[in-house]
N, C-alpha and C positions, 0 to 999 in steps of 0.2 A: 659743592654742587650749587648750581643757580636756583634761584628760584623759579626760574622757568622750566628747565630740566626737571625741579622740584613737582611743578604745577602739572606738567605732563602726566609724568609719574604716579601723582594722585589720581586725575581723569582718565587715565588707562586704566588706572588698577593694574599697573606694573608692580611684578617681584623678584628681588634678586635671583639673578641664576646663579646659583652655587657653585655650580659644577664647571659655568665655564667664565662668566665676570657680567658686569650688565645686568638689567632690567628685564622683565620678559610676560608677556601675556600670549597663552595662546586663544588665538580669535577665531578659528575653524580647524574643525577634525572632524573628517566625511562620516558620512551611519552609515557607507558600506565596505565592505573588506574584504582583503584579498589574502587567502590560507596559505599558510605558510607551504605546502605543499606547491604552491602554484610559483612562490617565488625563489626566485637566486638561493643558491646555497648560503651568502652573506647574512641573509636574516634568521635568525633564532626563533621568530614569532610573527604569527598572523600580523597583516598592516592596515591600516584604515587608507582608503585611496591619498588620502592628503591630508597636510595639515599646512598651516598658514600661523605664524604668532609676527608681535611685533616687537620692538628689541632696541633698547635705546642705551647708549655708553655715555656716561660723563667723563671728564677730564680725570677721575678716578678708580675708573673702570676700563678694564680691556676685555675682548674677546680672547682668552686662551689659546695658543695652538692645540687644535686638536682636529681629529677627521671623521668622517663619517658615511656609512655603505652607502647612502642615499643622494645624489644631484643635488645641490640647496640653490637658491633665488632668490637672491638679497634686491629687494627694491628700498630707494632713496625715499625716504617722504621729507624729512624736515631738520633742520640745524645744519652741525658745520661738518665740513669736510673728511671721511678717514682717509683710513691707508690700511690697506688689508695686504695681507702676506699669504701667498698660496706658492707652497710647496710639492712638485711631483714625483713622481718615481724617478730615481736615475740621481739624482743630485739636483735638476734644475727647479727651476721659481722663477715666479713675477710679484712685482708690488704694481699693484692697482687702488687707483684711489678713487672712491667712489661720493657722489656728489650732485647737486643738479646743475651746476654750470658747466654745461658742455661744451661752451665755448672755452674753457680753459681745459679743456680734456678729461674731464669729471664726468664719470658712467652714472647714471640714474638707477643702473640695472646689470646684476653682474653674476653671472653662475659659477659656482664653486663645484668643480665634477667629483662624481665617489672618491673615495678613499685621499683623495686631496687636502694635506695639510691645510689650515685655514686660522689666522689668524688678523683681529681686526683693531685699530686705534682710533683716538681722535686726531687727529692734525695738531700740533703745537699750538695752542692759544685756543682752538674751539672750545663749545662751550656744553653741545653737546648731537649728538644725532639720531636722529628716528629710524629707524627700517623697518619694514617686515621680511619676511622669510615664508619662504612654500617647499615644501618637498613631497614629492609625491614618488614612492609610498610614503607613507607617515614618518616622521622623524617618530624615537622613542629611546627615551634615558637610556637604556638595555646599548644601541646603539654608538654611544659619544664615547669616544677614545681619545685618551687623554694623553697629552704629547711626554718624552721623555728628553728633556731637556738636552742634553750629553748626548745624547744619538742623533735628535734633529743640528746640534752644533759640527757632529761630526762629519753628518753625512752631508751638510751644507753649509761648509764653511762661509761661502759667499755672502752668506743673509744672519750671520753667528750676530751680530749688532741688535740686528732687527728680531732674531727668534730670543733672546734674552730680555727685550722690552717686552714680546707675549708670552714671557713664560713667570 
């Protein structure tokens, strides 16, 4: 890891995310909430209207494949370029790569839809990348489904390269 990636790290009060790869703080979760009675059959538990964290990958971290009931909003703030893997129903997918030079076709800002596979890297040689993330209702650990390696290779052969770099 750099020592900038390092420095961040520290000033964040970023902590590893266990469960999926990466650094992670969360920076807002609404005080009001929406009963589980009022939402989708998907959720298990009452939701805080939003939450917002930020999320940062070094060159030895990845984002996991994995999915989740909720819309997510990956915005770009700082470092090098990824490449995120978003896999749909049916077999297909795209690689999207997310970044602020949008002259070279680099999204600053990129939606990941429910139940959408989602997996994220650094670009070959970066050094590291900042995001945040919003989901509204609330992201909650209860929610993050964790990929099955041999199922997402089979059901998509196309991306098998790429789903065993995020798995």
């Amino acid at each position: 890891m750099t020592n900038k990636a390092q420095k961040i790290i520290e000033i964040l009060d970023l902590k590893p995310l266990t469960i999926e790869g990466g650094y992670f703080k969360e920076t807002y979760r609404s005080n009001e909430f929406i009963s589980q009675e009022s939402l989708p059959l998907r959720y298990k538990s009452s939701r805080a209207f939003s939450t917002a964290i930020y999320y940062l990958l070094t060159p030895d971290t990845f984002s996991s494949l994995h999915r989740l009931p909720t819309d997510e909003i990956f915005h770009f703030y700082l470092g090098d370029p990824v490449e995120m893997l978003q896999l749909f129903e049916g077999g297909n997918g795209k690689i999207i790569h997310i970044g602020n030079d949008i002259e070279k076709g680099l999204l600053p800002q990129v939606l990941v839809p429910k139940d959408t596979w989602q997996g994220t890297k650094l670009i070959k040689g970066g050094e590291f990348a900042l995001f945040g993330t919003t989901m509204a209702p609330s992201f909650e650990f209860e929610d993050f489904q964790p990929h099955n390696k041999a199922e997402l290779i089979r059901d998509y052969p196309d991306f098998a390269e790429l789903i065993s770099q995020l798995t």
